[in-house]
N, C-alpha and C positions, 0 to 999 in steps of 0.2 A: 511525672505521673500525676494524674488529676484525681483519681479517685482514692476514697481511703483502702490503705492493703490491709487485708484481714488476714490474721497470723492464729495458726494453731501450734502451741506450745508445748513438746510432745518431750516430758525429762522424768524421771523418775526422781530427782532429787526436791524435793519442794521448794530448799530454802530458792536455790539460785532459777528453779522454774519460775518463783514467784516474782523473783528481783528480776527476772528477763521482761518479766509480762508487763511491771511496772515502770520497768528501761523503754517499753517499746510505747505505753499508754502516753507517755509523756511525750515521747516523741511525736511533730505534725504529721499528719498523712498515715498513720498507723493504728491501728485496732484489734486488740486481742481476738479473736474468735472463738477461744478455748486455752487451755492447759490443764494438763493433766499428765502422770505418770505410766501409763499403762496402753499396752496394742488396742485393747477392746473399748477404753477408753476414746481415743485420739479417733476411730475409725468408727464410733457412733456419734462424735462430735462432724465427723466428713457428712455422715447419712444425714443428719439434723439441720444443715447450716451453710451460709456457704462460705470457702475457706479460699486466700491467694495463694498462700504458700503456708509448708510445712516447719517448723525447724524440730527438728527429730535425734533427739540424744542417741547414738549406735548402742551403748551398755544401758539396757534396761530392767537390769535386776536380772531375773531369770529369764528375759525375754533382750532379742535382738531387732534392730531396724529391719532385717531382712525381711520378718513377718510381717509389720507393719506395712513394708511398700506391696510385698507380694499378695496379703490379701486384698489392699487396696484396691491394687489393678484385678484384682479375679473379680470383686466387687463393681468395679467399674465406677469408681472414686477415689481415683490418685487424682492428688493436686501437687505441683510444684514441689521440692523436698531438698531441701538446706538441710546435713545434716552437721549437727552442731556439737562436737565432741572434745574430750579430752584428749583422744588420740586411740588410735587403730593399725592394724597391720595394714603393706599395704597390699594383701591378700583381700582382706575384708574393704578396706577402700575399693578397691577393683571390682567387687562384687556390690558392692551397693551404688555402684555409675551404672555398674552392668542392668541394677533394676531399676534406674530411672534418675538417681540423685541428681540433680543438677551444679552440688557442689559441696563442699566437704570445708566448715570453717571449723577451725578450733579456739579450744574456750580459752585461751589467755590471749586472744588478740583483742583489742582495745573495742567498747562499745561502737563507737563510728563507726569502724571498720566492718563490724556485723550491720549496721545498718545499712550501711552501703552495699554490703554481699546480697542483702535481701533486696533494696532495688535492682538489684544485677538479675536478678533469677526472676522475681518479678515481669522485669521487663524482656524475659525470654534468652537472658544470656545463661553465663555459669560464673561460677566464685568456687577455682579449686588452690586450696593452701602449696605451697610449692613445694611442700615434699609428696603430698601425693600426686604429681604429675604422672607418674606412673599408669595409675587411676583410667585415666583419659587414654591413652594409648590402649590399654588393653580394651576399652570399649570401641574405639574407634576399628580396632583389629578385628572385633566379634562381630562389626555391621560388615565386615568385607566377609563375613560366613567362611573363611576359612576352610578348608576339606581334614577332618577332623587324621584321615587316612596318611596324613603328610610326616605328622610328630613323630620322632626316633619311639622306641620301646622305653619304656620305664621301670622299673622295677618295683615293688612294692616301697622296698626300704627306700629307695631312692626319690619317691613319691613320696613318703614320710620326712625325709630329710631337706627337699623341695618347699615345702609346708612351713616347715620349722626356718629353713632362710626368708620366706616369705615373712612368717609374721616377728620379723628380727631377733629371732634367739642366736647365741653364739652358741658353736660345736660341742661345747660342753653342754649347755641347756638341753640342746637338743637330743645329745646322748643321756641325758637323764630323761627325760621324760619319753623317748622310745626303751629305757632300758638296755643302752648296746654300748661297747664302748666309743670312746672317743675317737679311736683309730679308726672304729666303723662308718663313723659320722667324717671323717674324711677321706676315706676311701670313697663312699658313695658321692660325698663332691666333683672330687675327680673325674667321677663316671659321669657325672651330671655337665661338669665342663668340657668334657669331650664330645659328648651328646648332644647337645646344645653350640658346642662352637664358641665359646667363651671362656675368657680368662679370672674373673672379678665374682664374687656375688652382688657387684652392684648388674653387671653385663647382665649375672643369671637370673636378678629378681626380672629383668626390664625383657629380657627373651623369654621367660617364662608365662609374663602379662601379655605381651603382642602376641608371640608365637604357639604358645603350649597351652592355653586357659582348659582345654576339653583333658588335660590328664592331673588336674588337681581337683 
């Protein structure tokens, strides 16, 4: 890369927004463009400025990444977007490739390591962490447009329970926060892996992202 890359810094936490900005200053070939905690922040820094890449914290206090990219693109000022997290379902991973991420690092991987994710995405590749490999398949599934008419029936609960395997809660979690018992919460598995054709909830998250995206 010959030019300098200009990085907007998009966390809501300041201390480590600020040590990121200062990780990257020092860095050759690098140049903050911005940082800031906040959607309407990061996305009047886009309108003012020009920006290579994003790195975009997913937990922004009350606000999520999903806003960020979406109104971006309504906008028509999406750049590049590394999102740079502590960790995510990989539901919500799925859905932020789905709007554009180019790759998904997380925060206890070593400085280098992030600077090299961001020449990667830079220079037009992706930087996806290997657990959400998932991520990638379900978006690669949603460009073959799928016929939405194919997927078995779901159920409500079973679409709540779906949900909850997704963003990795265990049968118990999961019956706590739908309120049903625990028996319910494996009854409706069951129904899910017959449905589906799978034996695992590792099968059901990965048939769930390629195959089913249009019933969650």
């Amino acid at each position: 890369m010959n030019s300098t890359v200009k990085v907007l810094i998009i966390d809501d936490h300041s201390l480590f927004r600020r040590g990121l900005a200062r990780l990257l200053e020092a860095e050759p070939g690098f140049t903050v463009a911005g940082e800031c905690g906040t959607v309407e922040a990061g996305l009047q820094v886009l309108r003012e400025r020009p920006v290579d890449i994003v790195l975009l914290d997913f937990d922004l206090g009350l606000e999520r990444a999903f806003e960020f990219q979406t109104r971006a693109r309504e906008e028509n000022i999406a750049r590049p977007v590394l999102i740079v997290t502590a960790g995510l379902s990989q539901f919500d991973a799925a859905k932020a490739m789905e709007l554009g991420a180019r790759g998904i690092f997380v925060k206890h991987r070593s400085p280098d390591l992030l600077v090299e994710a961001i020449r990667r995405v830079v220079s037009g590749g992706e930087w996806l962490d290997p657990r959400y490999a998932p991520a990638r398949l379900y978006r690669e599934k949603a460009v073959r447009q799928r016929d939405p008419s194919e997927a078995p029936a779901f159920s409500i609960r079973e679409k709540s329970v779906l949900r909850g395997v997704l963003e990795g809660l265990t049968n118990k979690e999961i019956a706590a926060e739908l309120n049903v018992s625990e028996a319910s919460v494996k009854a409706a598995l069951q129904r899910l892996f017959q449905k589906t054709g799978v034996r695992t909830r590792g099968q059901l998250v990965r048939a769930a992202l390629e195959q089913f995206p249009d019933v969650l």
